[in-house]
DORORO-128200 format. One line per 3 residues: their letters; for each residue x, y, z of N, C-alpha, C, O. Coordinates in Angstrom, 2 decimals. Layout:
BEGIN
a = X,Y,Z,X,Y,Z,X,Y,Z,X,Y,Z | ...
This chain:
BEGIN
xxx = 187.19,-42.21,-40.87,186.54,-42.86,-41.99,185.11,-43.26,-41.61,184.17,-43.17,-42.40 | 185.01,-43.67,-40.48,183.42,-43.97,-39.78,182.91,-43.41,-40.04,182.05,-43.85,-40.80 | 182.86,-41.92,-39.72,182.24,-40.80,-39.03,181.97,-40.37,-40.96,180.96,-39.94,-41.52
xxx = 182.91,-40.60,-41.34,182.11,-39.71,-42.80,181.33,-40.80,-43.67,180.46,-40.46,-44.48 | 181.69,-42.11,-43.45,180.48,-43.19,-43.85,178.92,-42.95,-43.21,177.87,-43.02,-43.85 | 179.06,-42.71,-41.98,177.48,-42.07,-41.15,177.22,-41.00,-41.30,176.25,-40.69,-40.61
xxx = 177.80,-39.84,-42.16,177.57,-38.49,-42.38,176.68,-38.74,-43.67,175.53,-38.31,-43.85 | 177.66,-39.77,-44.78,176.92,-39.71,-45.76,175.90,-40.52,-45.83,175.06,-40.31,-46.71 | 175.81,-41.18,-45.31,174.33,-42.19,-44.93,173.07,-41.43,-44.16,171.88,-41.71,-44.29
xxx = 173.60,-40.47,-43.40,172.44,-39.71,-42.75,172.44,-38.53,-43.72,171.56,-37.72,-43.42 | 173.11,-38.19,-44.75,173.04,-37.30,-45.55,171.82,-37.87,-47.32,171.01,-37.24,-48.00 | 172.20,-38.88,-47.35,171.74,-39.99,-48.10,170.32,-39.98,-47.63,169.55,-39.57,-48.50
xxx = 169.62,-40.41,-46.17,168.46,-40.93,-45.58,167.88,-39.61,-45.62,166.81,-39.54,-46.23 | 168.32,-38.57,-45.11,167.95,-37.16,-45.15,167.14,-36.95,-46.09,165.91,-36.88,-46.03 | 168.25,-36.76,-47.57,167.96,-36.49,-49.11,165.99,-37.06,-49.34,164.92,-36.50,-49.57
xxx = 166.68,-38.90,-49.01,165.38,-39.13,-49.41,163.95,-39.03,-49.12,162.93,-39.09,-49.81 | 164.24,-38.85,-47.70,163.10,-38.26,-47.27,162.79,-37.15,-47.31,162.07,-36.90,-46.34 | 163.01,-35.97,-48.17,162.79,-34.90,-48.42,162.37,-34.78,-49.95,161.73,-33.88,-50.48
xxx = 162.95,-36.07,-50.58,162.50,-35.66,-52.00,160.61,-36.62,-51.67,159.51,-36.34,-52.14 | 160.93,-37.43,-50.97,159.14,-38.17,-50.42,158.35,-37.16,-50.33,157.26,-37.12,-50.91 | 158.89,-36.10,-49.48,157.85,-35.12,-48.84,157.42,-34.01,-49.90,156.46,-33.24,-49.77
xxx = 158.25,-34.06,-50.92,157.91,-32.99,-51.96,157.16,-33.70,-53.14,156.45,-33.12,-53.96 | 157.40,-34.91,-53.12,156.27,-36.04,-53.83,154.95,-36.12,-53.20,153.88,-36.08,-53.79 | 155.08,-36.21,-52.29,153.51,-36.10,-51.13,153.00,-34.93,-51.21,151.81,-34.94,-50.87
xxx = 153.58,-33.44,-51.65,153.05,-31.98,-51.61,152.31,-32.18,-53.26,151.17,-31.85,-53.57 | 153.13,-32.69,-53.96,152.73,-32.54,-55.37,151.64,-33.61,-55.80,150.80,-33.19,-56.59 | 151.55,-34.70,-55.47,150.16,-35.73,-54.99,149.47,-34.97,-54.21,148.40,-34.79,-54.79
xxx = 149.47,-34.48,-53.35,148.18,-33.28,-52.55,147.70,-32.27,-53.34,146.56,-31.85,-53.18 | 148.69,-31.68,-54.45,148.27,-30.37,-55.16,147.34,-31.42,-56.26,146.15,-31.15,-56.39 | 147.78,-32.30,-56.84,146.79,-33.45,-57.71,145.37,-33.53,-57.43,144.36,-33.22,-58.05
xxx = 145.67,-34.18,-56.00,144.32,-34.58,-55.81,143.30,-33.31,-55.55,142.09,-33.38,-55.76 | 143.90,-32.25,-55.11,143.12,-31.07,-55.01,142.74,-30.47,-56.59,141.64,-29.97,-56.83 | 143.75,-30.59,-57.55,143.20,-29.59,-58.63,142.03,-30.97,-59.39,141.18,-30.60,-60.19
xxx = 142.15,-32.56,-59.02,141.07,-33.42,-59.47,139.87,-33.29,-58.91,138.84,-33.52,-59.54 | 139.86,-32.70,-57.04,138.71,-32.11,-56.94,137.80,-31.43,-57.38,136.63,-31.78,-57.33 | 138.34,-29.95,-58.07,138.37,-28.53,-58.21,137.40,-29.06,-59.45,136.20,-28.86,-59.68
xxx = 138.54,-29.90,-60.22,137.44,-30.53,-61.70,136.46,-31.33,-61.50,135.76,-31.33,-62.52 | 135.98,-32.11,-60.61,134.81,-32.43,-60.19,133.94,-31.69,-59.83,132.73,-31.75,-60.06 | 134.71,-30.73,-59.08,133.33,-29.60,-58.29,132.68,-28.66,-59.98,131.50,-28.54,-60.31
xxx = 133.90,-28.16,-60.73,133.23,-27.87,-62.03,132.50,-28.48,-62.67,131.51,-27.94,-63.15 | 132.79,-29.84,-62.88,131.90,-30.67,-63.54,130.21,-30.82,-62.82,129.37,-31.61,-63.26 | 130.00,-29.91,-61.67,128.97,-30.15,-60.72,128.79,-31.20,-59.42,128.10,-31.16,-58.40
xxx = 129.89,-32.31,-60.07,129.67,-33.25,-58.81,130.04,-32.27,-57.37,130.45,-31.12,-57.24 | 129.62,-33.50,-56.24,129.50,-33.26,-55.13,131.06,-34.03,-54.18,131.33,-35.20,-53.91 | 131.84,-32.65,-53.90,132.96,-33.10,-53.77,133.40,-33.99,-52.59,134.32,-34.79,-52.42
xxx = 132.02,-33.35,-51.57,132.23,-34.28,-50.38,131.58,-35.37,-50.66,131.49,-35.90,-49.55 | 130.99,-36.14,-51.51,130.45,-37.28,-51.70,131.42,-38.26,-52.12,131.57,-39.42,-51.72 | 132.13,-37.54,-53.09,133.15,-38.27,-53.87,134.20,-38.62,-52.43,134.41,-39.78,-52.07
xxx = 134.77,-37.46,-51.75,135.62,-37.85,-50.99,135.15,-39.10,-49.98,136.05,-39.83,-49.54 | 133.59,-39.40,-49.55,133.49,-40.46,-49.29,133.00,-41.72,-49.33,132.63,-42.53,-48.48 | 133.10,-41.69,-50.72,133.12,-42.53,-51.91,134.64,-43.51,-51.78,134.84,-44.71,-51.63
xxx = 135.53,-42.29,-51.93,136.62,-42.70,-51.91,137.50,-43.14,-50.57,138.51,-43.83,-50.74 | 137.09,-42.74,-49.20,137.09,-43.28,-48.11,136.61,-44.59,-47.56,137.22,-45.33,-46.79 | 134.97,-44.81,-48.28,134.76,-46.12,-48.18,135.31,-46.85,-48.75,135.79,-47.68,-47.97
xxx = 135.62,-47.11,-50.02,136.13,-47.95,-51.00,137.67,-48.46,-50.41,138.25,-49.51,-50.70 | 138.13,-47.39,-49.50,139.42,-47.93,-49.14,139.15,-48.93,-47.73,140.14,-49.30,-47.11 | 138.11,-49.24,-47.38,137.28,-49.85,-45.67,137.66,-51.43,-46.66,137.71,-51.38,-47.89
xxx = 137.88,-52.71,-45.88,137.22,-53.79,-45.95,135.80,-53.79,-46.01,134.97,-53.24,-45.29 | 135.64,-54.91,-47.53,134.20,-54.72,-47.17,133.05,-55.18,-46.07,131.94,-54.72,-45.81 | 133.67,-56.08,-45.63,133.15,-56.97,-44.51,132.86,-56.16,-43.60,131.71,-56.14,-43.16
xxx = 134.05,-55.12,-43.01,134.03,-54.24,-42.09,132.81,-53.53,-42.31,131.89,-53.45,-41.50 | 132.83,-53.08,-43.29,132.00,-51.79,-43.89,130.92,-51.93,-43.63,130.47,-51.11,-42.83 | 129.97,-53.02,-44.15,128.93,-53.70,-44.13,128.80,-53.87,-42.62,128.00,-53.14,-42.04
xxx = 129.36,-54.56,-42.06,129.04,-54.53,-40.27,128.82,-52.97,-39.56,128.07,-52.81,-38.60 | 129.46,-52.03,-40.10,129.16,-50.79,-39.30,128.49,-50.00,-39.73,128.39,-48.85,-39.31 | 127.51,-50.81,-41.32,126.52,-50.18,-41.34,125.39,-50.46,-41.15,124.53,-49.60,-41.32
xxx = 125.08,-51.67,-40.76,124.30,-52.34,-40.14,124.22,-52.18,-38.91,123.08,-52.26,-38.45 | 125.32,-51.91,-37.99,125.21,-51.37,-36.64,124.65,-49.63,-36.89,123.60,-49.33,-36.32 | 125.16,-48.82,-37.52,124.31,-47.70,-38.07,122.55,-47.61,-38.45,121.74,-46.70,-38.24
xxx = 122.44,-48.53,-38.87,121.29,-49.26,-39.37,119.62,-49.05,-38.34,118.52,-48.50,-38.32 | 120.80,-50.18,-37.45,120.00,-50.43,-36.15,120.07,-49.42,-35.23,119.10,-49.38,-34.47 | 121.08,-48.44,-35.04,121.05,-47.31,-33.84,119.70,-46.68,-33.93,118.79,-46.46,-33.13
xxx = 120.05,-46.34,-35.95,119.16,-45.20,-36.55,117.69,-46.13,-36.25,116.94,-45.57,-35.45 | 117.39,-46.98,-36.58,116.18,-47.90,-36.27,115.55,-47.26,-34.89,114.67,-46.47,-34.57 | 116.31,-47.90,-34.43,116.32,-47.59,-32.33,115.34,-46.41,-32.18,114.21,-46.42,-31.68
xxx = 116.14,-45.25,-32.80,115.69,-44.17,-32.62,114.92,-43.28,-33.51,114.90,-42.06,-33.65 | 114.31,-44.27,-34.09,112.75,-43.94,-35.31,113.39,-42.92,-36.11,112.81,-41.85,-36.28 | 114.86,-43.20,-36.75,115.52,-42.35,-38.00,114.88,-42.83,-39.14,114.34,-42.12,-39.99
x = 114.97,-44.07,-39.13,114.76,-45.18,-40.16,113.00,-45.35,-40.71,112.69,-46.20,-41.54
């Protein structure tokens, strides 16, 4: 009786993590065909993507490492 309570529980844990991973393929095909319509629309797809990279940073953080950016670029007469 054990042994088929832990069969179906690892059969159960299995399941769900397989239906995750086919939710995560179909959110990847999303965000790619929302690209595809940006890049038609003309935007700039790598901009957007880090657009959307920053926005996910603390802002506090953000702001500090670009100010350390800031000053490198300074340093070295970018700026």
């Amino acid at each position: 009786m054990t042994e088929a309570v832990a069969a179906n529980r690892i059969r159960a844990i299995i399941e769900r993590v397989e239906r995750i991973e086919a939710d995560e393929a179909a959110l990847r095909e999303d965000k790619k065909e929302v690209y595809a319509e940006a890049k038609g629309d003309g935007l700039d797809v790598k901009a957007l993507k880090a657009i959307v990279r920053i926005r996910k940073q603390d802002r506090a953080k953000r702001q500090e490492e670009e100010a350390i950016l800031d000053l490198y670029l300074a340093a070295l007469g970018e700026v």
